[in-house]
ChimeraX commands (.cxc) that place a marker at each C-alpha (Angstrom):
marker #1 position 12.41,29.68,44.70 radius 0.5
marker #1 position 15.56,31.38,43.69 radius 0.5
marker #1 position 17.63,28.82,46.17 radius 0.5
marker #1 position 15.78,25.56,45.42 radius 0.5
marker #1 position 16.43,26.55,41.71 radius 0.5
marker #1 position 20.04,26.56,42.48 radius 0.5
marker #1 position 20.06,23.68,44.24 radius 0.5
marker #1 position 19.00,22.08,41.83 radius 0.5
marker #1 position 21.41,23.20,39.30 radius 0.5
marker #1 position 24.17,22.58,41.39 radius 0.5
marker #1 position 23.13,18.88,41.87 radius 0.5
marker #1 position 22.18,18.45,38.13 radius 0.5
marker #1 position 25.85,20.03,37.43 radius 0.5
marker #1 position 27.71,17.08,39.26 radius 0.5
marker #1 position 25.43,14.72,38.50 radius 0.5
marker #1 position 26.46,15.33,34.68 radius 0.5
marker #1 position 30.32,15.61,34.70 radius 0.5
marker #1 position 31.14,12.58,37.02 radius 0.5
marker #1 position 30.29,9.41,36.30 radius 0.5
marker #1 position 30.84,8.37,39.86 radius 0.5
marker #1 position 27.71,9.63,41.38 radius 0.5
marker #1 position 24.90,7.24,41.73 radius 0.5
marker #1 position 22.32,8.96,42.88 radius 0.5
marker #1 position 21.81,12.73,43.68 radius 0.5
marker #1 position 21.76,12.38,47.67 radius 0.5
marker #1 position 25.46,11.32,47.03 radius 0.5
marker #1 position 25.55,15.09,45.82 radius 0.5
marker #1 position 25.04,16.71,49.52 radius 0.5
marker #1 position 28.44,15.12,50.24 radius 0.5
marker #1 position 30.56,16.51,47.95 radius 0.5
marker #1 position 33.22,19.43,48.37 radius 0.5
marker #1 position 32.13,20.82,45.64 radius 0.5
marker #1 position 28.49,21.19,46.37 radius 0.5
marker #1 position 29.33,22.62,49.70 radius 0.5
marker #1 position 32.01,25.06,48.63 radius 0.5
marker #1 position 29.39,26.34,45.97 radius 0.5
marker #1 position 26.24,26.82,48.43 radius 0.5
marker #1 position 28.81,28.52,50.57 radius 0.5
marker #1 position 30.22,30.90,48.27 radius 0.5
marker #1 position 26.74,32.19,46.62 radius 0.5
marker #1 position 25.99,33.27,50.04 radius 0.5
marker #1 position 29.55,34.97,50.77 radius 0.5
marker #1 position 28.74,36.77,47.83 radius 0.5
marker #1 position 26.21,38.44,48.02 radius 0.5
marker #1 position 27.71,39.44,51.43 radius 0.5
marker #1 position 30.80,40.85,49.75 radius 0.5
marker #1 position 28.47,42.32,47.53 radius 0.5
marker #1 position 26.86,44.16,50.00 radius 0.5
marker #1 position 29.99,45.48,52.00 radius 0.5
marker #1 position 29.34,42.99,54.96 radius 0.5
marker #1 position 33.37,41.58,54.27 radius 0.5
marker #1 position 34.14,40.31,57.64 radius 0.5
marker #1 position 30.68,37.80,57.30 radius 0.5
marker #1 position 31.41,37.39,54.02 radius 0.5
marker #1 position 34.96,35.93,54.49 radius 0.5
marker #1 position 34.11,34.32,57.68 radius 0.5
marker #1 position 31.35,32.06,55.77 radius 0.5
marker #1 position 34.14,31.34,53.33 radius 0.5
marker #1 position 36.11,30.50,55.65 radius 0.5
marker #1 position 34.04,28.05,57.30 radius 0.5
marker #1 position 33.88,26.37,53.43 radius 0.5
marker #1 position 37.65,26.22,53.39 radius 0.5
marker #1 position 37.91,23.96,56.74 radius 0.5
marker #1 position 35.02,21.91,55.58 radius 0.5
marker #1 position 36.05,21.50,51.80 radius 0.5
marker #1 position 39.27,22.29,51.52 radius 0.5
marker #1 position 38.52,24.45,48.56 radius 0.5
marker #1 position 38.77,28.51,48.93 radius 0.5
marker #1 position 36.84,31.03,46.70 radius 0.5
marker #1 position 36.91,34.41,48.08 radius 0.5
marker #1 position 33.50,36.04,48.21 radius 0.5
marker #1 position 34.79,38.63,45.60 radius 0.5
marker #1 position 35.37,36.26,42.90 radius 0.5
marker #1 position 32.74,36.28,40.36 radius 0.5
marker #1 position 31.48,32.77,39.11 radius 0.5
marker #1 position 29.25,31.86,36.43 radius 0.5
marker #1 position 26.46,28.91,35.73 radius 0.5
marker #1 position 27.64,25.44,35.27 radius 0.5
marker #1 position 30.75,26.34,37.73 radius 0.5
marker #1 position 32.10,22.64,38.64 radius 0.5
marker #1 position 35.26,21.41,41.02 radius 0.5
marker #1 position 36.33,17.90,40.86 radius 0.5
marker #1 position 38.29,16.33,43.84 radius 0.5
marker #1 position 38.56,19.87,44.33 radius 0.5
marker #1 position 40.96,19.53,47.48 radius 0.5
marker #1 position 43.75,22.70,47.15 radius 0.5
marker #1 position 41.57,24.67,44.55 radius 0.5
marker #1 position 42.31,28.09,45.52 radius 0.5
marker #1 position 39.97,31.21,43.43 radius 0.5
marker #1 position 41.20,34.35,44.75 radius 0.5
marker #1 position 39.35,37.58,44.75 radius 0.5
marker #1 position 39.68,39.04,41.78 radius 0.5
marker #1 position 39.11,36.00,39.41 radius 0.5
marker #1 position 36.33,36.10,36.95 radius 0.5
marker #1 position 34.59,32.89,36.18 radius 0.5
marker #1 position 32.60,31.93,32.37 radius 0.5
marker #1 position 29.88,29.33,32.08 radius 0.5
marker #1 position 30.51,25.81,32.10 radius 0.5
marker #1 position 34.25,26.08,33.41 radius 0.5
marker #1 position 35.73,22.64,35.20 radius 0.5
marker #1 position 38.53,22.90,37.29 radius 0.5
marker #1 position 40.20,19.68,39.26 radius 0.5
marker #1 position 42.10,19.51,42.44 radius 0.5
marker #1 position 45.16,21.82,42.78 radius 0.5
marker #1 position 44.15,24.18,40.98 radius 0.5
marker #1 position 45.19,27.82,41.53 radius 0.5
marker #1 position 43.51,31.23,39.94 radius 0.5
marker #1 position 46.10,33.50,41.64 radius 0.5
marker #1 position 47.96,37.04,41.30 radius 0.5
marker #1 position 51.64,36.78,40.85 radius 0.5
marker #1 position 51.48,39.31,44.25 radius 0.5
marker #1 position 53.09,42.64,42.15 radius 0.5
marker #1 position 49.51,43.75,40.82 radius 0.5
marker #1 position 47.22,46.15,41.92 radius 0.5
marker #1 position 43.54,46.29,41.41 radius 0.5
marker #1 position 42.72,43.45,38.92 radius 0.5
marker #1 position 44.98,40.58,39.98 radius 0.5
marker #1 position 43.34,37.22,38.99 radius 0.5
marker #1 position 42.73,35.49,35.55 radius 0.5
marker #1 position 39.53,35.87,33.55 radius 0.5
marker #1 position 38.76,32.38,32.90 radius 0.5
marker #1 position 36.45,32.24,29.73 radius 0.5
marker #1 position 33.29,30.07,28.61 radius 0.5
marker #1 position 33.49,26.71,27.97 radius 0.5
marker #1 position 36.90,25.85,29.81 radius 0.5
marker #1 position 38.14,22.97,31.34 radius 0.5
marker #1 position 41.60,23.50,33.59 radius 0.5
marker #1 position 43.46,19.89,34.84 radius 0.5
marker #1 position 44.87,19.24,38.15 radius 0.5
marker #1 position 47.43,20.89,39.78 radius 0.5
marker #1 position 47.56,23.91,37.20 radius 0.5
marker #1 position 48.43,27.34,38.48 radius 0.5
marker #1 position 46.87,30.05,36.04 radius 0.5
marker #1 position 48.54,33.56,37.73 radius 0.5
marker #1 position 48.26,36.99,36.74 radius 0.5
marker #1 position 45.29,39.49,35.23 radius 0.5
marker #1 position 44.94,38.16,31.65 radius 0.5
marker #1 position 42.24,35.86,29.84 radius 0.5
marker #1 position 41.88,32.28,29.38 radius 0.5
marker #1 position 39.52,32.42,25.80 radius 0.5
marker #1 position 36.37,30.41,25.53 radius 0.5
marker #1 position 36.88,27.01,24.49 radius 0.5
marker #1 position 40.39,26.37,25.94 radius 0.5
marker #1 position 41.92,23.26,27.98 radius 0.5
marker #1 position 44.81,23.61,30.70 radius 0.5
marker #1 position 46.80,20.66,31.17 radius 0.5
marker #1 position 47.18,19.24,34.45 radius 0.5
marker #1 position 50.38,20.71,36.12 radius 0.5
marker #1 position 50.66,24.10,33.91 radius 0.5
marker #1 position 51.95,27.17,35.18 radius 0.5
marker #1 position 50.25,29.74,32.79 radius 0.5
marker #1 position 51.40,33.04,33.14 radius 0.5
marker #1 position 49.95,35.14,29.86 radius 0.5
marker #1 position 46.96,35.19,27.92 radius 0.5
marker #1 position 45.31,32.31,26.17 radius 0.5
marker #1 position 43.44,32.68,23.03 radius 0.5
marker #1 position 40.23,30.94,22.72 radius 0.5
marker #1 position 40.28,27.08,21.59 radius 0.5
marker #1 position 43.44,26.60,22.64 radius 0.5
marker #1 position 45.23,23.73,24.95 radius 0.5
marker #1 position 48.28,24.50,27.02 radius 0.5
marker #1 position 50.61,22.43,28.25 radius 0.5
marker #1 position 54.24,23.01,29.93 radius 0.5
marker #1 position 56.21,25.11,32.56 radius 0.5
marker #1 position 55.73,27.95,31.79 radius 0.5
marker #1 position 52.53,26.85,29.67 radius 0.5
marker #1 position 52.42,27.38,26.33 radius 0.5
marker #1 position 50.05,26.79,23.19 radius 0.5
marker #1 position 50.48,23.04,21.66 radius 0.5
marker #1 position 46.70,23.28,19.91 radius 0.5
marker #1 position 43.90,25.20,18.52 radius 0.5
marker #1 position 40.31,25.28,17.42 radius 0.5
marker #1 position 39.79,22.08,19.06 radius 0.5
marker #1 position 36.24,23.14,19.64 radius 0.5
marker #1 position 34.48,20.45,21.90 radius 0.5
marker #1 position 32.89,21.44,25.01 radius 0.5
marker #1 position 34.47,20.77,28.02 radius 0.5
marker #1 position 31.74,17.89,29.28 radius 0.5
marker #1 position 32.19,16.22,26.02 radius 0.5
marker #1 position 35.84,15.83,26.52 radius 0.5
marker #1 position 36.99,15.79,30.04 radius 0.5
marker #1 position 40.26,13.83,29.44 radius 0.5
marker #1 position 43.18,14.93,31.08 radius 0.5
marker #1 position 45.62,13.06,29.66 radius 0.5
marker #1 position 45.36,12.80,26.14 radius 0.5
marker #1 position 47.23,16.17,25.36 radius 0.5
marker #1 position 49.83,17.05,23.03 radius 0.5
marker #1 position 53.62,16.39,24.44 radius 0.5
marker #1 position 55.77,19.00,22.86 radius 0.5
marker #1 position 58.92,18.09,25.02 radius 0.5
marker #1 position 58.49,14.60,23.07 radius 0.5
marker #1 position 57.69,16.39,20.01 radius 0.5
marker #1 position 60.36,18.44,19.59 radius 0.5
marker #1 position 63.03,15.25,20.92 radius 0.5
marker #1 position 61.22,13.41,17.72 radius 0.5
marker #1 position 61.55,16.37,15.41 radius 0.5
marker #1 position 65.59,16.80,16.53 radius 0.5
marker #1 position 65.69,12.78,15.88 radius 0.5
marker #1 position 64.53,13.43,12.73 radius 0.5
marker #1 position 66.57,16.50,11.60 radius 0.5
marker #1 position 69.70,14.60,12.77 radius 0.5
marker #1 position 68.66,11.62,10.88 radius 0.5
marker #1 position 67.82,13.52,7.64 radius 0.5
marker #1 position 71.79,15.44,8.21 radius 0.5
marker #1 position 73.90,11.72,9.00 radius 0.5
marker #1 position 71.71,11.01,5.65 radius 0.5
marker #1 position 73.21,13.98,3.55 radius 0.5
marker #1 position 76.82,13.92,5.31 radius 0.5
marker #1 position 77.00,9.99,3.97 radius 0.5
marker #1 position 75.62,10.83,0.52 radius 0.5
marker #1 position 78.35,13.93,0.28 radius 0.5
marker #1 position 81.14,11.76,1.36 radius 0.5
marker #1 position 80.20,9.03,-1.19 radius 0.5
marker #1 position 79.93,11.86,-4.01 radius 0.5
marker #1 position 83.29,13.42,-2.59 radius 0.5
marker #1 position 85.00,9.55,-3.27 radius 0.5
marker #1 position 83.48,9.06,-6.79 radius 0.5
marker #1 position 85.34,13.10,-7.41 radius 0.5
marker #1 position 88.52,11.54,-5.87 radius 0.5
marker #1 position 88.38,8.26,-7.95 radius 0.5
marker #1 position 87.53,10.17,-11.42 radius 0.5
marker #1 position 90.72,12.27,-10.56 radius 0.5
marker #1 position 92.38,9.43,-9.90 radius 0.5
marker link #1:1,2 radius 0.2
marker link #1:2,3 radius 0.2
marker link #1:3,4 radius 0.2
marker link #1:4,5 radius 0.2
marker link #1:5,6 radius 0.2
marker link #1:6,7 radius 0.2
marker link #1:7,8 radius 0.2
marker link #1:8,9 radius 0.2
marker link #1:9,10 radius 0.2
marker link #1:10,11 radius 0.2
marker link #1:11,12 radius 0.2
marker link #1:12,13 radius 0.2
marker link #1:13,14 radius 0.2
marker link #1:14,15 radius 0.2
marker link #1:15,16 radius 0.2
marker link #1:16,17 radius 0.2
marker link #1:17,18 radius 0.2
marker link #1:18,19 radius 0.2
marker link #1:19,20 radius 0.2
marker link #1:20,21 radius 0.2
marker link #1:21,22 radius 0.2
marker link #1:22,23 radius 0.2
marker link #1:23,24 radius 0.2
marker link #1:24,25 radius 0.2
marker link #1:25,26 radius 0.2
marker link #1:26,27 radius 0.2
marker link #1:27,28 radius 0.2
marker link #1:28,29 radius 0.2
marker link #1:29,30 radius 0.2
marker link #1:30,31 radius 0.2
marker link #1:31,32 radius 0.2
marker link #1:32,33 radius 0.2
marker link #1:33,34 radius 0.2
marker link #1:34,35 radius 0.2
marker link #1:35,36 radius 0.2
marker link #1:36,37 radius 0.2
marker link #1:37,38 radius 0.2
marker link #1:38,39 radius 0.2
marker link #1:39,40 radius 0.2
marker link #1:40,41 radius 0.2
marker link #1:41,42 radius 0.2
marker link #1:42,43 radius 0.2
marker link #1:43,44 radius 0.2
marker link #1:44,45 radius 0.2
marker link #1:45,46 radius 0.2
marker link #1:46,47 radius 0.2
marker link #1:47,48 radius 0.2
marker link #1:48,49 radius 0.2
marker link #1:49,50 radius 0.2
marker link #1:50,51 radius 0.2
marker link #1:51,52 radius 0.2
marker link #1:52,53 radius 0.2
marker link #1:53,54 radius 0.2
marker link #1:54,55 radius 0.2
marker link #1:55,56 radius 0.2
marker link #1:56,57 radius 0.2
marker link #1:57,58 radius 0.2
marker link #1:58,59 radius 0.2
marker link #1:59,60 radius 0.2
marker link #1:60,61 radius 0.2
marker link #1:61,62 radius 0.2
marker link #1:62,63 radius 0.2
marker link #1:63,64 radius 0.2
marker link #1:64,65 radius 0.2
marker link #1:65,66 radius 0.2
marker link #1:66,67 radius 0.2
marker link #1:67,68 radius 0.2
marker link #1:68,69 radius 0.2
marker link #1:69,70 radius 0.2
marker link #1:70,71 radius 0.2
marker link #1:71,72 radius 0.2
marker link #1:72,73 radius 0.2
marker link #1:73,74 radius 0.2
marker link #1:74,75 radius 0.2
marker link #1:75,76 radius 0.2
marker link #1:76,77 radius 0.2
marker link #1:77,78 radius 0.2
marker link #1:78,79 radius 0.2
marker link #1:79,80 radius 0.2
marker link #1:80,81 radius 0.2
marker link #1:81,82 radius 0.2
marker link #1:82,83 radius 0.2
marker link #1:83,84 radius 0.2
marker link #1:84,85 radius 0.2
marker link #1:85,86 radius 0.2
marker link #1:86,87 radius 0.2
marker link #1:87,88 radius 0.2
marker link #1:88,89 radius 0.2
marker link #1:89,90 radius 0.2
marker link #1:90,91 radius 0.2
marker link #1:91,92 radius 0.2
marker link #1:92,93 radius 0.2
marker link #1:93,94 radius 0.2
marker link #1:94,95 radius 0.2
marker link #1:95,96 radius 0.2
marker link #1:96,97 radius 0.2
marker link #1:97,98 radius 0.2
marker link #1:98,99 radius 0.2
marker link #1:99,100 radius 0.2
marker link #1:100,101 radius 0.2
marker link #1:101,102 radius 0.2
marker link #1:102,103 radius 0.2
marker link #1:103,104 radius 0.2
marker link #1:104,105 radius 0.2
marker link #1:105,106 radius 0.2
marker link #1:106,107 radius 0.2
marker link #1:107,108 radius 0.2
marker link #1:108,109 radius 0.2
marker link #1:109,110 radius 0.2
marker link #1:110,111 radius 0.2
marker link #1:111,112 radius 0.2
marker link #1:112,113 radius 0.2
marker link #1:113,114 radius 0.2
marker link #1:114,115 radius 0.2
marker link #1:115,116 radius 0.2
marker link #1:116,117 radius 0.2
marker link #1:117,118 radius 0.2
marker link #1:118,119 radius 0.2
marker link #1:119,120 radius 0.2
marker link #1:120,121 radius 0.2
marker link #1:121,122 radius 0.2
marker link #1:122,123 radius 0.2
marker link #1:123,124 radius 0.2
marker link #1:124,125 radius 0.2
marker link #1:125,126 radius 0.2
marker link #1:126,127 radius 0.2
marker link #1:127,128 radius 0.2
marker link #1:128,129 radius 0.2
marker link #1:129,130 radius 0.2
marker link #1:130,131 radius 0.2
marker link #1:131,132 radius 0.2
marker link #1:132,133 radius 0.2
marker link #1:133,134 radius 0.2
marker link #1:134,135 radius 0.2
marker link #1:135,136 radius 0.2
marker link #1:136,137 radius 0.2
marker link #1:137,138 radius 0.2
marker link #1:138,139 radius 0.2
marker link #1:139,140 radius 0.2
marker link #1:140,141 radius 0.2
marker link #1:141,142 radius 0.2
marker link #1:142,143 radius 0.2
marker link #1:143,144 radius 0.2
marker link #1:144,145 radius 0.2
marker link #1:145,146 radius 0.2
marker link #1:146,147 radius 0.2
marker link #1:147,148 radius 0.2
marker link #1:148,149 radius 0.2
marker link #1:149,150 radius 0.2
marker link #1:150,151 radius 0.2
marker link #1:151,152 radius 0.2
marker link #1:152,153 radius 0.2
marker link #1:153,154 radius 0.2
marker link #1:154,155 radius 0.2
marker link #1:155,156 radius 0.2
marker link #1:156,157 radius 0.2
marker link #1:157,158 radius 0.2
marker link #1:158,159 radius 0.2
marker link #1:159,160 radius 0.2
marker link #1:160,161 radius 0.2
marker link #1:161,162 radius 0.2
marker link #1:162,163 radius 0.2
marker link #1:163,164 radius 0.2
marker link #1:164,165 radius 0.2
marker link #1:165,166 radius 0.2
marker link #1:166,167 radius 0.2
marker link #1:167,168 radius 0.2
marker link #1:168,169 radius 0.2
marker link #1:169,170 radius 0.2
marker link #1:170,171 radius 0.2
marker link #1:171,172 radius 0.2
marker link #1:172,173 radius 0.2
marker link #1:173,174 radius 0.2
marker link #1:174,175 radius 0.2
marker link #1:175,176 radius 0.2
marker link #1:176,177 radius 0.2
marker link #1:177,178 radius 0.2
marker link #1:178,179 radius 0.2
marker link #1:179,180 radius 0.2
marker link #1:180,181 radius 0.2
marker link #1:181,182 radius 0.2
marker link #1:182,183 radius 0.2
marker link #1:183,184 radius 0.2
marker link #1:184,185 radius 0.2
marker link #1:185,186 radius 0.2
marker link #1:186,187 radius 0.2
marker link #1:187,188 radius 0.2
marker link #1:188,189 radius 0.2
marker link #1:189,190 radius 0.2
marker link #1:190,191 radius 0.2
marker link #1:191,192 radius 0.2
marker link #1:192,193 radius 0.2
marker link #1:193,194 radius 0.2
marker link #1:194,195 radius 0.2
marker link #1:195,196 radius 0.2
marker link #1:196,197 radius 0.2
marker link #1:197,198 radius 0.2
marker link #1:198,199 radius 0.2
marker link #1:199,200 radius 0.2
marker link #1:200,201 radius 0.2
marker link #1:201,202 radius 0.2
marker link #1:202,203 radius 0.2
marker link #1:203,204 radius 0.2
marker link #1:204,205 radius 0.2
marker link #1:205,206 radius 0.2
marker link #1:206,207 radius 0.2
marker link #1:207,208 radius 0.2
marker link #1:208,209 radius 0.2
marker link #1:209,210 radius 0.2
marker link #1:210,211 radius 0.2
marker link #1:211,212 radius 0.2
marker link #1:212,213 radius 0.2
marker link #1:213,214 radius 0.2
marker link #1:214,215 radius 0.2
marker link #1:215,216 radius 0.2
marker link #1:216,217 radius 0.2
marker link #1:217,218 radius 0.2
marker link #1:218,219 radius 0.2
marker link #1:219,220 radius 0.2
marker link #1:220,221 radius 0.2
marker link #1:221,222 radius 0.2
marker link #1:222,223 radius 0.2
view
């Protein structure tokens, strides 16, 4: 019962974060539902010291999929790729609930650690394509990674993150990650901070043309 159960929750998983599926026999053909029935089982391989099986089944997933978890990584409920082509999870990673991660993604070491070497990726988060999250720190529960963000320290829950390297634009924006799977509308500070310069520059040419006309009315008084 235990793998009919999860079966089921994988296919009721997709079926609820893209629209595109149409029925859930479309389900059986996705990367995602693949890679995830083959990592469960490498799993509880690695789990049980059998490594070489363990990798070898996950290795079979990454020629079929394209997608590579190593069996050591540990996932939680509601895990869900999209287009998950070049998603790479590597061994040390430690997966929330509910996470979404798109194509590209990486959850990698930065290759000087020891021991602990992959991101702790939270409840409740949703990371965009093509973002690269490397090192041992924490992604906080609630948080969004824009797509193409190299994130290289920790992330404090209901936060997005934007930039190279990423950095903090928003917080508390609360909404679950299935409620709001939109990629695109994130803050732009590289825009934001042109418009605030604009601004500042604007307000200064302002005051400079206000001091010269004060410095002619001294002249003309004198005069």
């Amino acid at each position: 019962m235990g793998f009919i159960k999860n079966l089921k929750e994988e296919i009721e998983i997709i079926r609820e974060r893209d629209p595109a599926i149409h029925s859930s026999m479309e389900v059986f053909l996705y990367p995602s539902f693949k890679v995830m029935l083959h990592y469960r089982l490498a799993h509880k391989l690695y789990l049980g010291k059998h490594y070489f099986l363990a990798r070898y089944i996950s290795q079979r997933a990454v020629r079929k999929t394209g997608i590579e978890i190593h069996p050591g990584a540990q996932i939680g409920k509601g895990f869900f790729i999209d287009h998950g082509h070049g998603v790479i999870i590597g061994e040390t990673a430690i997966i929330g609930d509910n996470v979404t991660l798109y194509q590209g993604v990486t959850l990698g070491g930065t290759g000087k650690e020891h021991g602990k070497r992959h991101p702790t990726i939270g409840n409740n988060v949703m990371i965009s394509a093509g973002a690269k999250v490397l090192g041992s720190f924490k992604i906080g529960d609630n948080s969004k990674i824009g797509a193409g963000s190299v994130v290289l320290s920790e992330v404090p829950e209901n936060s997005t993150v934007v930039g190279v390297p990423g950095r903090v634009v928003k917080r508390y924006n609360k909404a679950l990650p299935q409620d709001t799977l939109n990629q695109t509308d994130l803050p732009d500070p590289v825009r934001e901070d042109i418009a605030n310069l604009q601004k500042s520059n604007s307000e200064l040419t302002t005051r400079l043309l206000e001091l010269e006309d004060e410095l002619r009315l001294i002249k003309k008084e004198k005069s």
